[in-house]
N, C-alpha and C positions, 0 to 999 in steps of 0.2 A: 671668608677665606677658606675656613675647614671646608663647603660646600664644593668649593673651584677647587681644591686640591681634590676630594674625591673623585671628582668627573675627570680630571686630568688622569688620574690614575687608572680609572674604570675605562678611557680614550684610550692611553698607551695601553692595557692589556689587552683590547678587544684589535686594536690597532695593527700591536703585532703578530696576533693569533700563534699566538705559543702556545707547543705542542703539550697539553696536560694529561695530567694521571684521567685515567679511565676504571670502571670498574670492570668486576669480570675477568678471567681468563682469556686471554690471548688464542685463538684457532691455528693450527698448524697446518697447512693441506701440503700436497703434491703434484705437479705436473705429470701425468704418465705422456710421453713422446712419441715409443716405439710400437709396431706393429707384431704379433699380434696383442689388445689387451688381453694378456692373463699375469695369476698373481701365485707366484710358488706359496706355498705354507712359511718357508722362515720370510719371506719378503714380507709378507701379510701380520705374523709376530711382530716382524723389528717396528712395521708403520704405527702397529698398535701401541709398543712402546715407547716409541715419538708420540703419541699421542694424538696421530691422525685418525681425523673423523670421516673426512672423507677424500678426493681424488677427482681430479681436472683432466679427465683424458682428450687426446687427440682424436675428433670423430673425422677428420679430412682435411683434402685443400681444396678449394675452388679455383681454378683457371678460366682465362678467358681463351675461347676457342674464336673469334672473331664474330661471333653473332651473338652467343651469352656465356652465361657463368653455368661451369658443368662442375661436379664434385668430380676430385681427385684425388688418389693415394687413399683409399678408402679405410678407414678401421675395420678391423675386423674381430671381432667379441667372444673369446671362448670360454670367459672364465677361468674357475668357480668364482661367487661373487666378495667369496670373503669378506662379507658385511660391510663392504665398504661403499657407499652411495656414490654417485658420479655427477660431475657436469661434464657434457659433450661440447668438444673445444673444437673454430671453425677458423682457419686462415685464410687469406688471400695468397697467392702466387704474385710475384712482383706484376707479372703482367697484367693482372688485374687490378691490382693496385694503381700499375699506369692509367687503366682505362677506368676509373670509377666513373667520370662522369660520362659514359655511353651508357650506361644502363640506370634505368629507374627504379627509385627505392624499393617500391612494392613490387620489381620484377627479382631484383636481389633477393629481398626477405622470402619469396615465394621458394628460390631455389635452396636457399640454406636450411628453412623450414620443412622445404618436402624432405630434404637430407636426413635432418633433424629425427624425422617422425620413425624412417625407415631405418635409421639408429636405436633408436629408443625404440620401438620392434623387438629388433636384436639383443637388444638388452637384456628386455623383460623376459626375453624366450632365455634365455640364462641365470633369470630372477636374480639381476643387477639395478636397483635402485635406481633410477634418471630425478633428477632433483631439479635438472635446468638446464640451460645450456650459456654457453660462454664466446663471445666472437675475436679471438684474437687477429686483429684488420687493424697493419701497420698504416691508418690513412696520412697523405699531407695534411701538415697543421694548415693550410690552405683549405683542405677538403673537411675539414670539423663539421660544419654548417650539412653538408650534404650527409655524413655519417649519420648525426644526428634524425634526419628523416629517415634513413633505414633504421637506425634502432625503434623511431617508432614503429614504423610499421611491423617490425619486426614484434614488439611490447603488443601490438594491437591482435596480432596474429599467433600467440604464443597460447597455448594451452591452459588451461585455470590449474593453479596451485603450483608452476613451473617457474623458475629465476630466469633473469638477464644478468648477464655478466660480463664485464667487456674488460680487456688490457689496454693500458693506457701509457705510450711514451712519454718517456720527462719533456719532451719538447713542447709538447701539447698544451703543458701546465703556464704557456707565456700567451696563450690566447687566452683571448675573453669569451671564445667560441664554446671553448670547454666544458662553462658553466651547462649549456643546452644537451650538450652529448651525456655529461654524467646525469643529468633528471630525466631520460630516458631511463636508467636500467634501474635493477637492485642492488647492485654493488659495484664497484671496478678496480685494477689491480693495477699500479703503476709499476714500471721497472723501471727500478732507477740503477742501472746497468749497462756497460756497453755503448757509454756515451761515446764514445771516437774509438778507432785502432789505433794503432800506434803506426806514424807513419814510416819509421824508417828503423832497423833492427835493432841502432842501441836505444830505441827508445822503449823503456820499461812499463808505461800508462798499463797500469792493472785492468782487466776487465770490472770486477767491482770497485765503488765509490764510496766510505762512508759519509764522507761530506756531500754527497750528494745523497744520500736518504734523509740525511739531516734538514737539507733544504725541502728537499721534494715533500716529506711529511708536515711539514709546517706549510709549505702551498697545498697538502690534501687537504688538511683540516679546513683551511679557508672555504671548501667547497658544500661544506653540511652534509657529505653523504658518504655511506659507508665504506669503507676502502679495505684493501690487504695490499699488503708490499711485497710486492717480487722479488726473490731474494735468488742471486745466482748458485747454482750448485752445481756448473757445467763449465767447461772449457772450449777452446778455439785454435785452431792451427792457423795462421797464416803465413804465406811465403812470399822469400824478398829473395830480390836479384842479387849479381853479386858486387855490386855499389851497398847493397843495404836496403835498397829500395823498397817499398811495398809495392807486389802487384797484387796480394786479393787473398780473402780468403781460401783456404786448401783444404780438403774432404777427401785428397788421396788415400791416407795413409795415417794409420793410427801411429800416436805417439811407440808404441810397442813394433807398430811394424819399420818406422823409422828405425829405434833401435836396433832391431833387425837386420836392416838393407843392407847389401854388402857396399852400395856405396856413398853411403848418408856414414860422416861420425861426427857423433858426437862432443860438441865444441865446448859447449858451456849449460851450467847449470844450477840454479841458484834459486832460493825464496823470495820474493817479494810482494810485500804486502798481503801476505793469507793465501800468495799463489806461487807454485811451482813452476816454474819458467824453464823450460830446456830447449837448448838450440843447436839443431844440427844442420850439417853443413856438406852436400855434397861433391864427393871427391871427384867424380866425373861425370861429364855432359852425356844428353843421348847418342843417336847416330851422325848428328850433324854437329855435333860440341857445344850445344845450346843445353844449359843447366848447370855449369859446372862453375862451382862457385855458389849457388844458391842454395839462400839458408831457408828451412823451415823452423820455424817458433812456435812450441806448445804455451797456451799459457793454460795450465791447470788448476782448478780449485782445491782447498785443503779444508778436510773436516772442522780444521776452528775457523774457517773463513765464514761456511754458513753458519756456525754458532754465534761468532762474535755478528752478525748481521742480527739474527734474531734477537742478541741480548740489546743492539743498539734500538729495533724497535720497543722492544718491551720497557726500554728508558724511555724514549721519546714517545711513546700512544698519547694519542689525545681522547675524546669523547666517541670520534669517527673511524677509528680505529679497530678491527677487528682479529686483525693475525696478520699472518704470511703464507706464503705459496713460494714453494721450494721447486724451481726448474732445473733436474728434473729427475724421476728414479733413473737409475742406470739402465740398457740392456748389457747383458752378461757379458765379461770379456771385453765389457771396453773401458776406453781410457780417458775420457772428457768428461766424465760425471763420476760423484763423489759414491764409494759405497753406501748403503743404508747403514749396516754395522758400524761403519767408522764416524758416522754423525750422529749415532746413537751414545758411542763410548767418549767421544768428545764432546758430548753434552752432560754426561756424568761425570768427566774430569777424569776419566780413566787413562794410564800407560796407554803411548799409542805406537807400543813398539811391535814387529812380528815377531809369532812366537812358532815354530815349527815342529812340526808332530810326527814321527816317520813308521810305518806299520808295512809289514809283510806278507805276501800270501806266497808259498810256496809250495809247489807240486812236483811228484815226480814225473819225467818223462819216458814212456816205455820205447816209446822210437829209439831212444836211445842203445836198447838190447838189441833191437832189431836189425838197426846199421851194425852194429859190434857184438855177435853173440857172444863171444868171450869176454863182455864185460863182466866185474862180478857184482854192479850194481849200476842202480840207473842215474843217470845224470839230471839234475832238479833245473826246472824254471822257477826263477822267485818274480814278480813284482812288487816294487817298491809302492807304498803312496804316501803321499807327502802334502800336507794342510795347515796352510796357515792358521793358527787359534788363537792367534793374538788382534787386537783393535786394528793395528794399522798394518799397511803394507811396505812392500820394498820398494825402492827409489827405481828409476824407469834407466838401464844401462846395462851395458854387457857383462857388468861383475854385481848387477844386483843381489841375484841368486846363486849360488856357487857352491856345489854338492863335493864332494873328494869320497867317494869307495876304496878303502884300504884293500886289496885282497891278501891277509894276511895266511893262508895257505889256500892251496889249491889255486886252478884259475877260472879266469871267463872264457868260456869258450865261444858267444854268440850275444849280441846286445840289438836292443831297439831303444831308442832316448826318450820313446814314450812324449810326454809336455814338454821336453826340453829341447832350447832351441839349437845348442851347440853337445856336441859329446868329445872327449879329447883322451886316449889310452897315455898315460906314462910309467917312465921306468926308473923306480929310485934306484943311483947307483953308489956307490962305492962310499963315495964322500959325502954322500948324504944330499947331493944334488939330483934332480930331475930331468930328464929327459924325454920329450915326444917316443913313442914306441910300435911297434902292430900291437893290435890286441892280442894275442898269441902270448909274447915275452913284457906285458906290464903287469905291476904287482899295484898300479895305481890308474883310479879312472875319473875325468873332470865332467860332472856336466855344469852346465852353463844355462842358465833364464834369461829374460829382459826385465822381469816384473814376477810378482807373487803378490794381490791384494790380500788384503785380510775377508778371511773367511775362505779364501781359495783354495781349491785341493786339485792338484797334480800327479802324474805316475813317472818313475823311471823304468822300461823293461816293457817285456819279460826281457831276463838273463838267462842265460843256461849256462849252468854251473857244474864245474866237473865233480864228483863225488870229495866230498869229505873237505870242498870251500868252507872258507871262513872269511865275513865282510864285516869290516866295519866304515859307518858311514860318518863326515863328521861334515859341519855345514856351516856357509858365512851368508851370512843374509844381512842389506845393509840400508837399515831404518828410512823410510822417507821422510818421518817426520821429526829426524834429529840428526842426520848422516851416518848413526852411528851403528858400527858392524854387531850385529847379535850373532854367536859364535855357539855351536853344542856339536856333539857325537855321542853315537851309542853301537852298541856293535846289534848284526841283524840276526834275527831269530828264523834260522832254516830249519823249521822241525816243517816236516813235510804235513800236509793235509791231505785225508783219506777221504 
């Protein structure tokens, strides 16, 4: 009886292949996406900080031109290498993807490989690391069987001391095909992400799943080979009619330049599930009244969306387990990917509020004699700048960011709004109310942002300032990742610079 109980036991564990403790530290990597690769000095700190080892860049896209597969959207490699080693990352264009079975495996691998080689060239002439390469090829779970011959050939044709690497959809994980395709490579990376859109505007279906890493990680293990988890670090726009409808993806229009448009506003805006959700709505159609009414939906990722992802694998690793791969670094200035700083400081548990910094340069200008020789001094240009130094950023809307210049003597005589997307002159009067003004008669000036992430720095100006101004600046910045307004002023330091 003790004999049949253990077997039964040592049945249900091996049974259910639960996902167990593993030894070892956990690997962090990165997607880089954008074109071209290079890596500033603080980008290359904060990834060190993360504790990335190394980096997943995009070496192209393959298109089918109707005879073969020609490399497209080429990378292009300037460095420095910032000690960080690389696999070279290979996609399909949907077209290709249609037409997999017109071409033969060994004529594929031939073309990804010459790519390959003439990448890793590139590289070296930069003294960038190539460690391997990586196929990201969305195939049908149909076309498993045929994938799997191109990775071999691909394994057969790959250079001595170089990895395979391939991404692998959660869909994939319901064939038995699968097994063949992952004993191909050296590793492979599921995303368990981005299962369905949301088909219709009030529906909220987050882009991340944690129930679905849950699952997908206990179907890795099953497989005996080594894996990392895809963990989303990017957003998505899509746009609906004005039923609600879904029609498709959208790539117009950054969430910031939404906020922007004159005729997009913004309707609703809310957290869900680790993601920042905003929906705007606009006010009118094109030239023929088509658009009016349709909403655009951000759904954006939040710094503890990819933490809480990485902490839920470092719960669940099993023995096959070896990290994650964060899609993806940002490029600068946008708004679908998370900053590096802000998944750094939401890994240490830090305030992820903004904090603003305001510093001056001001000069005199002589033109100013020159139009007025009778002055009996020169009139100053100051420029402001202004940087966010705090972890997190401002929430994405017209009163995000919101500046107020006192001119508590003197005036302004000439303005440029520098980063800022709105300027606005007022005139407090009497009663202690406000009034729109010319700039000429306001003793008060609004600028207006969409956005300020963290780490960001911005300018207001030049100003030209009549002799013997006095400004004070005071500021509402309004937290994205608590709603809440962080409020300061300081008055500004015009001592002129020689």
């Amino acid at each position: 009886m003790r004999w049949i109980s253990l077997s039964l036991l040592l049945l249900m564990v091996g049974g259910c292949h639960r996902v167990g403790p593993a030894k070892g530290a956990l690997e962090l990597s990165y997607w880089y996406w954008h074109t071209p690769y290079t890596l500033n000095r603080s980008e290359a700190a904060t990834l060190r900080d993360l504790g990335v080892k190394r980096l997943f860049v995009r070496g192209g896209t393959f298109r089918n031109d109707g005879e073969k597969l020609i490399p497209d959207i080429p990378q292009r490699f300037e460095g420095p290498p910032e000690g960080f080693p690389v696999y070279l990352v290979y996609n399909f264009d949907a077209g290709a993807i249609a037409h997999l079975t017109r071409f033969k495996p060994a004529d594929m691998a031939k073309a990804i490989l010459d790519r390959f080689e003439l990448d890793k060239l590139a590289c070296e002439s930069k003294r960038i690391e190539v460690q391997g390469i990586q196929l990201d090829i969305d195939s049908p779970t149909s076309r498993l069987p045929l994938y799997a011959e191109l990775l071999k050939e691909v394994r057969a044709r790959l250079g001595a001391g170089l990895s395979l690497s391939i991404t692998a959809l959660p869909t994939w994980f319901d064939s038995k095909e699968l097994a063949q395709v992952v004993e191909q490579v050296d590793d492979y990376v599921p995303q368990f992400y981005e299962g369905s859109a949301a088909r219709t505007v009030e529906d909220k279906t987050p882009l991340s799943d944690l129930d679905a890493v849950k699952k997908g990680m206990v179907a890795a293990e099953r497989l005996g080979k080594p894996y990392f988890v895809g963990v989303p670090g990017y957003g998505r726009a899509l746009l609906y009619d004005e039923k609600g409808k879904l029609l498709g993806a959208y790539g117009g229009l950054s969430a910031y330049d939404a906020a922007r448009h004159p005729t997009f506003e913004l309707k609703e805006r809310r957290r869900v599930d680790g993601e920042d959700y905003y929906r705007f709505q606009a006010t009118q159609g094109d030239a023929h009244g088509k658009g009016a009414g349709y909403s655009l939906v951000y759904r954006l990722p939040t710094p503890q969306l990819i933490v809480n992802h990485l902490r839920e694998v470092e719960k669940l690793r099993g023995a096959n387990c070896r990290g994650s791969i964060v899609f993806r670094i940002p490029e600068e200035g946008e708004s679908t990917a998370v900053a590096l700083p802000a998944v750094l400081a939401a890994m240490k548990g830090k305030d992820m509020q903004p904090k603003l910094s305001i510093s001056s340069k001001t000069v005199a200008s002589p033109w100013g004699r020159i139009e007025d020789p009778k002055a009996k001094s020169e009139p100053l240009k100051v420029t402001l700048t202004l940087k966010n130094e705090g972890n997190g950023g401002t929430e994405i809307g017209p009163n995000a960011c919101r500046i107020l210049l006192t001119i508590e003597r003197g005036s302004v005589d000439a303005l440029e709004k520098g980063g800022f997307d709105l300027v606005q002159p007022f005139r407090e009067l009497a009663d202690g109310s406000t009034a729109k003004s010319s700039l000429a008669s306001a003793n008060q000036i609004v600028f207006q942002r969409v956005h300020l992430a963290a780490g960001e720095k911005t300018t207001i100006g030049p100003l030209t300032l009549s002799p013997g101004t006095k400004l004070n600046c005071s500021y509402d910045l309004i937290a994205e990742a608590s709603g809440d307004h962080v409020r300061g002023s300081q008055r500004i330091d015009l001592n002129v610079e020689r």
